[in-house]
C-alpha positions as a Python dict, from the first residue, in 0.01 Angstrom:
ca = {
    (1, 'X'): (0, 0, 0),
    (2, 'X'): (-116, -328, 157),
    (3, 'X'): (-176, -169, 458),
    (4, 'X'): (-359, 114, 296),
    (5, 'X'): (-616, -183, 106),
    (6, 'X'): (-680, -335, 508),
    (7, 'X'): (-824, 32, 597),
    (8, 'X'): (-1180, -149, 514),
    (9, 'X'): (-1104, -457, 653),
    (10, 'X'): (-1018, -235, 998),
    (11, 'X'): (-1297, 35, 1017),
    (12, 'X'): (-1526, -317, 979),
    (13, 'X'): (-1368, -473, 1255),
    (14, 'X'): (-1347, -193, 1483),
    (15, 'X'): (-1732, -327, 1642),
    (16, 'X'): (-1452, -479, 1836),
    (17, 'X'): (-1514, -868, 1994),
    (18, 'X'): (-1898, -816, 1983),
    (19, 'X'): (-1863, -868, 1587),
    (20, 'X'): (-1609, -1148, 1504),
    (21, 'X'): (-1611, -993, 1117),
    (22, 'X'): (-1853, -739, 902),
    (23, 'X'): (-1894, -646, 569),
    (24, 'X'): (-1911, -272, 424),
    (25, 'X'): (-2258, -118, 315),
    (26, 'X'): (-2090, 216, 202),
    (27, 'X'): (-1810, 430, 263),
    (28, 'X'): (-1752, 801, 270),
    (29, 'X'): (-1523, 1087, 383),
    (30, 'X'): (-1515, 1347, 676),
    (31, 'X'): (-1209, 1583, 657),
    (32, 'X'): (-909, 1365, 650),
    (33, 'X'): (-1123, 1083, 811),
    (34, 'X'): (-1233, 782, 624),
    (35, 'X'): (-1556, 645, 746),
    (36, 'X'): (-1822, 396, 718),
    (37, 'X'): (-2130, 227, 754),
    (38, 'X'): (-2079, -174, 817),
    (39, 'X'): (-2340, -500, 849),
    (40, 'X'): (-2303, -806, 1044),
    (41, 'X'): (-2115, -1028, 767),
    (42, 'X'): (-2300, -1191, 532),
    (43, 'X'): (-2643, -1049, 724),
    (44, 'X'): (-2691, -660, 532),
    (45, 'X'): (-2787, -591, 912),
    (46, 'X'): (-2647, -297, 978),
    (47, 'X'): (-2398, -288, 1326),
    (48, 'X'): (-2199, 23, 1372),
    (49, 'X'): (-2067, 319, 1177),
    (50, 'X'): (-1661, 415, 1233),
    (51, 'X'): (-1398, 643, 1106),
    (52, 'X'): (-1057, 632, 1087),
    (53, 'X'): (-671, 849, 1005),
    (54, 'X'): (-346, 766, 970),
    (55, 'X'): (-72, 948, 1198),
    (56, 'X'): (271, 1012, 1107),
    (57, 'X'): (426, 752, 1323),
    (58, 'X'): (190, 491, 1136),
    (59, 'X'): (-59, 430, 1373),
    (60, 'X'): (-393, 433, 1251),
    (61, 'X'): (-661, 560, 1521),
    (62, 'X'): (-1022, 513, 1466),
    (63, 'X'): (-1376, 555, 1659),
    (64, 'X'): (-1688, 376, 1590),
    (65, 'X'): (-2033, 417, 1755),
    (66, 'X'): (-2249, 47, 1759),
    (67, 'X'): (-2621, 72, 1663),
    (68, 'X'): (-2663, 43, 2035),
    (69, 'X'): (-2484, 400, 2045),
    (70, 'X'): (-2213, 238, 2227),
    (71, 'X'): (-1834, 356, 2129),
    (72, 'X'): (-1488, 340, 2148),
    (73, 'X'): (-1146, 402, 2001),
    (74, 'X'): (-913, 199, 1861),
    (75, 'X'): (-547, 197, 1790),
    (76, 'X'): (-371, 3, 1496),
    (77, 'X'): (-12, -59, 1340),
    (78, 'X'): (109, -301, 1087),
    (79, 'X'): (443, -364, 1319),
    (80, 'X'): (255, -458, 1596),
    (81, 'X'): (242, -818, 1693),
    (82, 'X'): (-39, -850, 1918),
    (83, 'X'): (-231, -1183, 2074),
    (84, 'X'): (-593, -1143, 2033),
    (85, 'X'): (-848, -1094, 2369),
    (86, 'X'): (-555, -1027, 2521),
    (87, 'X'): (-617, -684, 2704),
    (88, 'X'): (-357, -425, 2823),
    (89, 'X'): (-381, -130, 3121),
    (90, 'X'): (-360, 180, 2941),
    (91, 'X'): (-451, 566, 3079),
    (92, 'X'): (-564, 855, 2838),
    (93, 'X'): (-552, 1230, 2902),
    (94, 'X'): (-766, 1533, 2661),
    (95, 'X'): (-623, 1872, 2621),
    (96, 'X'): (-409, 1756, 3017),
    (97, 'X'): (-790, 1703, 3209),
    (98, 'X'): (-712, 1436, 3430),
    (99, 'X'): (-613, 1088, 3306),
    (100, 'X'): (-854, 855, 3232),
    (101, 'X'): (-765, 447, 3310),
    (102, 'X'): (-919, 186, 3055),
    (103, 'X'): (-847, -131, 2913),
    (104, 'X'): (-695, -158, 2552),
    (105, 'X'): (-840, -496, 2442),
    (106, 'X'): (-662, -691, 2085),
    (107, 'X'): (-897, -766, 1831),
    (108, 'X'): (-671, -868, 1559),
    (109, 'X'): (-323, -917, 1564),
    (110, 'X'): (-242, -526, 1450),
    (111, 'X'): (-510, -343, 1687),
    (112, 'X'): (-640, -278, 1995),
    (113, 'X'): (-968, -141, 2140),
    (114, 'X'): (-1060, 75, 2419),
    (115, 'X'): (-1458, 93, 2470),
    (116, 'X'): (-1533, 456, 2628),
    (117, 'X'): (-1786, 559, 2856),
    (118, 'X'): (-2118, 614, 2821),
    (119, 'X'): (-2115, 1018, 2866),
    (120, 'X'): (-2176, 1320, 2712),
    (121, 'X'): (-1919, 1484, 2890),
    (122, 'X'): (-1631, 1251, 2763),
    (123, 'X'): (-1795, 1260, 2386),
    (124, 'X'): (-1781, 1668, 2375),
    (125, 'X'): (-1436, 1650, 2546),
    (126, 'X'): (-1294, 1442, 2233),
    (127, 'X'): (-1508, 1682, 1982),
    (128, 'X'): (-1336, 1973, 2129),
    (129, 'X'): (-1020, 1862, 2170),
    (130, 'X'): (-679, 1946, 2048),
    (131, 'X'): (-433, 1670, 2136),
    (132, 'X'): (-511, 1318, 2260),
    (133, 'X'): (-197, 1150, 2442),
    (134, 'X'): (-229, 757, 2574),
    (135, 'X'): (-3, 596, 2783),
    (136, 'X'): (32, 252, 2731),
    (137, 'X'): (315, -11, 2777),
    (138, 'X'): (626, 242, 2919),
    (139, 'X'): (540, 492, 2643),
    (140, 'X'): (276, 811, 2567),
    (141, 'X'): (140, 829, 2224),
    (142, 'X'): (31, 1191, 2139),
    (143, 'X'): (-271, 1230, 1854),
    (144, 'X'): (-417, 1553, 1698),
    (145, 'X'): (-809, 1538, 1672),
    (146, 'X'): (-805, 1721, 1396),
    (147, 'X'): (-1176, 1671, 1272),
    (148, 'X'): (-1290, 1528, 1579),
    (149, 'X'): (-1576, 1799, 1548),
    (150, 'X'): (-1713, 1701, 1256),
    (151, 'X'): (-1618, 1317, 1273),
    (152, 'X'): (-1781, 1210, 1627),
    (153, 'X'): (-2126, 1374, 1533),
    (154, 'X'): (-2068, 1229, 1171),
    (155, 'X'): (-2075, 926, 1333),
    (156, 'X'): (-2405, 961, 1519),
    (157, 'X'): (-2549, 1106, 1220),
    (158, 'X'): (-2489, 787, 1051),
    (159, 'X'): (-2572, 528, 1326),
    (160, 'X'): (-2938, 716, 1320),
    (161, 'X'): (-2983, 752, 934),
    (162, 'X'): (-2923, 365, 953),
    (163, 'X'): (-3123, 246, 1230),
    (164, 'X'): (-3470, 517, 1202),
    (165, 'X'): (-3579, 511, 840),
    (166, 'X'): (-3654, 164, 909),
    (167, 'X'): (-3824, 205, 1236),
    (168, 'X'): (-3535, 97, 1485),
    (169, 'X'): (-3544, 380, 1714),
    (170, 'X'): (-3496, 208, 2056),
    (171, 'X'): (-3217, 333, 2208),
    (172, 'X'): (-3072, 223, 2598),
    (173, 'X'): (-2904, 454, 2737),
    (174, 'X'): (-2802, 681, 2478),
    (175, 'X'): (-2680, 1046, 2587),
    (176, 'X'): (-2587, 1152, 2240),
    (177, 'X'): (-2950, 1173, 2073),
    (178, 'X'): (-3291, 1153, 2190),
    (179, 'X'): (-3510, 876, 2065),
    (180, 'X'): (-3776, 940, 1827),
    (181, 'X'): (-4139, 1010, 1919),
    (182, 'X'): (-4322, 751, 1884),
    (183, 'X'): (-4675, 750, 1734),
    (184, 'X'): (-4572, 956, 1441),
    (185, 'X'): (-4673, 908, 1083),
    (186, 'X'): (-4389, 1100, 966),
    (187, 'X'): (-4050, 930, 924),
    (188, 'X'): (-3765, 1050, 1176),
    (189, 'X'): (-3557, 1251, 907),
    (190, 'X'): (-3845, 1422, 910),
    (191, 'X'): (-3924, 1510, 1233),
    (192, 'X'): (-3897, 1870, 1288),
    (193, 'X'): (-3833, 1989, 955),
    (194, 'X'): (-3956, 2386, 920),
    (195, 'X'): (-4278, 2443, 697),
    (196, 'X'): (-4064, 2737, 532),
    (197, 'X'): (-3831, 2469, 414),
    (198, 'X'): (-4094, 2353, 230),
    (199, 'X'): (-4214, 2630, 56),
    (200, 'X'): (-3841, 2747, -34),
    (201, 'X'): (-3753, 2341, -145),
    (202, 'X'): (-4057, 2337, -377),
    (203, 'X'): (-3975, 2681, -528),
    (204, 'X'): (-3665, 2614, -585),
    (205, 'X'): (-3774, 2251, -748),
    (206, 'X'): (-4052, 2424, -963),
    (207, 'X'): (-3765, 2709, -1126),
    (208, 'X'): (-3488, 2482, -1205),
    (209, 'X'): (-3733, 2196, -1318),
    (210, 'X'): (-3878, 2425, -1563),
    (211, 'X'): (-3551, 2599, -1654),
    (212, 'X'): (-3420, 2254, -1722),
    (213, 'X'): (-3695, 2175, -1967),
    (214, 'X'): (-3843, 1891, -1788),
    (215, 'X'): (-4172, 1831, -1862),
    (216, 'X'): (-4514, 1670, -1694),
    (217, 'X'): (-4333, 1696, -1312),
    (218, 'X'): (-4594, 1669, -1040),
    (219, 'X'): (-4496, 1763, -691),
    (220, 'X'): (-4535, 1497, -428),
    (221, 'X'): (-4760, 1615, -117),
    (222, 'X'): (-4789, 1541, 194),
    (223, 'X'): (-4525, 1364, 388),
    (224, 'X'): (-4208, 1392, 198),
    (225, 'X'): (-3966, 1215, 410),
    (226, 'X'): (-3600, 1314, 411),
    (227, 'X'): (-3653, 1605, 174),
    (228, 'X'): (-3814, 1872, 175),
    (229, 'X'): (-3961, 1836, -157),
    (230, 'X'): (-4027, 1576, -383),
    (231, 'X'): (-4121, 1573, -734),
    (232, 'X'): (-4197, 1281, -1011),
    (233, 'X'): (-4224, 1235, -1414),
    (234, 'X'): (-4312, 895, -1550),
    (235, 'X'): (-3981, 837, -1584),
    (236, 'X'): (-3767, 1066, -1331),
    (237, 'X'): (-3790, 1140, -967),
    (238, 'X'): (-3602, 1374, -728),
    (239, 'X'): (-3575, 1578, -446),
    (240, 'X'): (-3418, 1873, -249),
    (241, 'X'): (-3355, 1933, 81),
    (242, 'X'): (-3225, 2188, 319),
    (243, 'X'): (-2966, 2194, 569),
    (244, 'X'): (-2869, 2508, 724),
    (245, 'X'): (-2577, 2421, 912),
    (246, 'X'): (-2396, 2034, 810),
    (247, 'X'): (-2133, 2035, 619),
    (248, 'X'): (-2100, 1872, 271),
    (249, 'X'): (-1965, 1515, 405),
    (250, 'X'): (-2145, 1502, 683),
    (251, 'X'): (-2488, 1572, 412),
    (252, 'X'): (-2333, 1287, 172),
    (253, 'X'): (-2327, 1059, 449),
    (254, 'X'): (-2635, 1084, 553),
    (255, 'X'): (-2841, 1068, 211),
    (256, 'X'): (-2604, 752, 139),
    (257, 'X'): (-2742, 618, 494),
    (258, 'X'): (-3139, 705, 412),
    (259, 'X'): (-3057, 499, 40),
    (260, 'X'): (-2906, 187, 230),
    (261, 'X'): (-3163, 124, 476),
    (262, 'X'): (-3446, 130, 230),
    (263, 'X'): (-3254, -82, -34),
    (264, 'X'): (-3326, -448, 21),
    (265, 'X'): (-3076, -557, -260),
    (266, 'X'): (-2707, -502, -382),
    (267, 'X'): (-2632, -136, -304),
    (268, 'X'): (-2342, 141, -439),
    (269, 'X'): (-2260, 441, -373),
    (270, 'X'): (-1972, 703, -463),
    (271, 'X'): (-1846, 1032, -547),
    (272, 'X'): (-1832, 1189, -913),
    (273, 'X'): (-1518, 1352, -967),
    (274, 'X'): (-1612, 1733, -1054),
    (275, 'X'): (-1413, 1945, -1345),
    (276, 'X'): (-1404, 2340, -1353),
    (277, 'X'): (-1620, 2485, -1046),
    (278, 'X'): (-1817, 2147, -999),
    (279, 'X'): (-2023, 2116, -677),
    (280, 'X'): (-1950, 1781, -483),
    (281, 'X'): (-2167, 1487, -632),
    (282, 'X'): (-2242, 1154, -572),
    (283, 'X'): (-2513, 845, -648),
    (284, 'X'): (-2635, 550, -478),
    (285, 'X'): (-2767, 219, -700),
    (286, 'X'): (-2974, -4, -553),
    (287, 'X'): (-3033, -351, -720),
    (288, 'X'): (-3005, -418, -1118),
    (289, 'X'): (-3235, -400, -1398),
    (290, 'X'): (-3588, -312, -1391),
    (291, 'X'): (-3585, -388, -1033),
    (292, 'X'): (-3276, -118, -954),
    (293, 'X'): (-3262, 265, -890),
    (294, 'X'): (-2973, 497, -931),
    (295, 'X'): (-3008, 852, -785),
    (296, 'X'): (-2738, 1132, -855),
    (297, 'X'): (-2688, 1392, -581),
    (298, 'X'): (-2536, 1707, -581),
    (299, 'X'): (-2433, 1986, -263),
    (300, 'X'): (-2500, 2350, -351),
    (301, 'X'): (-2446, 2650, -84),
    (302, 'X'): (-2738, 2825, -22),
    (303, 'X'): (-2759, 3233, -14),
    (304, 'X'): (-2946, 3174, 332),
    (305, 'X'): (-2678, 3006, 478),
    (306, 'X'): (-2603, 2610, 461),
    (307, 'X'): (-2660, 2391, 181),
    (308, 'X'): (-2891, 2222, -79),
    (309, 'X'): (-2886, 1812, -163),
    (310, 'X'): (-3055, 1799, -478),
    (311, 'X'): (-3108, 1463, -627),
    (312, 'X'): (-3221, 1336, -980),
    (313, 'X'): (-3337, 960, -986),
    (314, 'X'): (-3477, 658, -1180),
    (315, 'X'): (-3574, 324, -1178),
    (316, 'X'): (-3400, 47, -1416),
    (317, 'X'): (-3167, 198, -1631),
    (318, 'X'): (-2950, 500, -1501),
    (319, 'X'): (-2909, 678, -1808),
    (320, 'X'): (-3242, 882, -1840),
    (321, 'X'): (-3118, 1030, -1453),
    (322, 'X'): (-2766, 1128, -1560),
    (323, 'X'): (-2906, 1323, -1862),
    (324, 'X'): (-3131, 1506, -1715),
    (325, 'X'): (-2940, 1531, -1354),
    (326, 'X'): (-2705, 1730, -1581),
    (327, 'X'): (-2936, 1964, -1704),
    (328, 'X'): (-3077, 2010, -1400),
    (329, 'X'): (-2729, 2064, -1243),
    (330, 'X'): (-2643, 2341, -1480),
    (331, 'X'): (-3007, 2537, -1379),
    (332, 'X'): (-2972, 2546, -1057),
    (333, 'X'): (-2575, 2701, -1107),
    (334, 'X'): (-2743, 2939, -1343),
    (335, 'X'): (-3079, 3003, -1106),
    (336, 'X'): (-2835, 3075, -785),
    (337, 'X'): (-2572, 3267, -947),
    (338, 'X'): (-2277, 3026, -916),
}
């Protein structure tokens, strides 16, 4: 159990030597992967995003991508008794390509990390991958990537949704995304987003607003953001936006990484458990009081194909949100068949 609690402490140390010790800005899951967002300790500047699972023979392996899109993998096991900086010759082989020599380098007493190269061609090689097998002091450790898929570009997808919303888009060297345009008005979860998104987002927004019996709604124009629409009461704001093809965790994670980087106080987030045929939902808080927000989110699958994050927010307290976020929940089931 005790080694189970450290999982946080790990996936925030994983930044490796760089980072002598973080602090978690929010957590959330990929598959069997547990991953996270993580600051610079006591700074709320955000420094890398990583994800880790547990093996049978106890060892916990983990990536993480820094917000200079550099990465790595790391190895960890309560037995192990290791002297930190102390760095070890190890060789790693994907799916039986050729072995790869690195350097395994201690950063705790329980783990060890192996920075990676720079390439696209060694990042798609562990996304497509079956088995992983190191060989390190007189032994060879065999992994599954189970997940790898959806974990490695998880963890891109959060590295950006924490750097661009609030304008750090500079990127050196980076193979796995292009940086943003610059001279843009429009934020870079924005960039690119269909005009027939749009129109089906506001639809959608109008029918289930109205079916939900909320009343004096505007819809936002212009420049909308990360959604694709956006709608306001006095009270009440939301949103709902279209992805066609990322999964549900991989949507989570990246609305909980547009809601840290423009909170500038205390910030939550979590999953809502879900009875019957619930959808998967979640909320961020940011701040307390009058000052605070709290947004409820929930993942529908669209007829089209992909998914709908539809959120239901408010400023100060939460409870006018969860109300209607309810109602408005129970629309949209009836308005899309579920």
């Amino acid at each position: 159990m005790q080694w189970l609690m450290a999982l946080g402490a790990i996936l925030a140390l994983v930044a490796g030597p760089r980072a002598a010790a973080a602090d978690t800005l929010y957590e959330f899951q990929v598959g069997t992967w547990t991953a996270g967002a993580y600051s610079k300790q006591n700074t709320r500047q955000f420094n890398h995003c990583a994800a880790a699972a547990t093996y049978n023979s106890g060892i916990m392996m983990l990536f993480s991508v820094s917000r200079s899109y550099a990465w790595s993998m790391s190895f960890a096991h309560r037995a192990w008794r290791l002297t930190p900086g102390q760095s070890y010759d190890i060789a790693f082989t994907v799916d039986g390509t050729p072995p790869i020599g690195a350097r395994a380098i201690a950063i705790g007493p329980n783990q060890v990390e192996v920075p990676l190269a720079d390439s696209t061609e060694l990042f798609q090689r562990f996304r497509q991958g079956q088995q992983l097998r190191v060989a390190a002091a007189g032994q060879v450790l065999a992994f599954n990537l189970t997940g790898t898929s959806q974990v490695l570009p998880a963890l891109l997808r959060c590295v950006q949704a924490n750097l661009q919303p609030s304008g750090s888009t500079t990127v050196a060297a980076n193979p796995f995304a292009a940086p943003a345009p610059a001279n843009t008005a429009a934020t870079p979860a924005s960039q690119g987003r269909p005009a027939a998104y749009r129109a089906e987002a506001v639809s959608l927004a109008a029918n289930i607003l109205g079916s939900a019996g909320v009343v004096g709604f505007h819809m936002v124009d212009g420049d909308t953001g990360f959604a694709d629409a956006r709608w306001r009461t006095d009270r009440l704001f939301g949103m709902v936006r279209i992805e066609p093809k990322e999964p549900p965790g991989l949507i989570s994670a990246e609305a909980i990484g547009v809601d840290v980087a423009s909170c500038k106080s205390k910030f939550a987030s979590g999953s809502i458990p879900g009875t019957d045929n619930e959808v998967p939902r979640m909320f961020t808080k940011c701040g307390e009081g009058d000052q605070g927000w709290t947004i409820y989110y929930f993942i529908l699958p669209r007829k089209a194909g992909g998914h709908y994050l539809i959120g239901t927010g408010t400023s100060g307290s939460d409870e006018p949100a969860r109300q209607v976020e309810s109602d408005i929940r129970q629309a949209t089931l009836k308005l899309t068949g579920r």
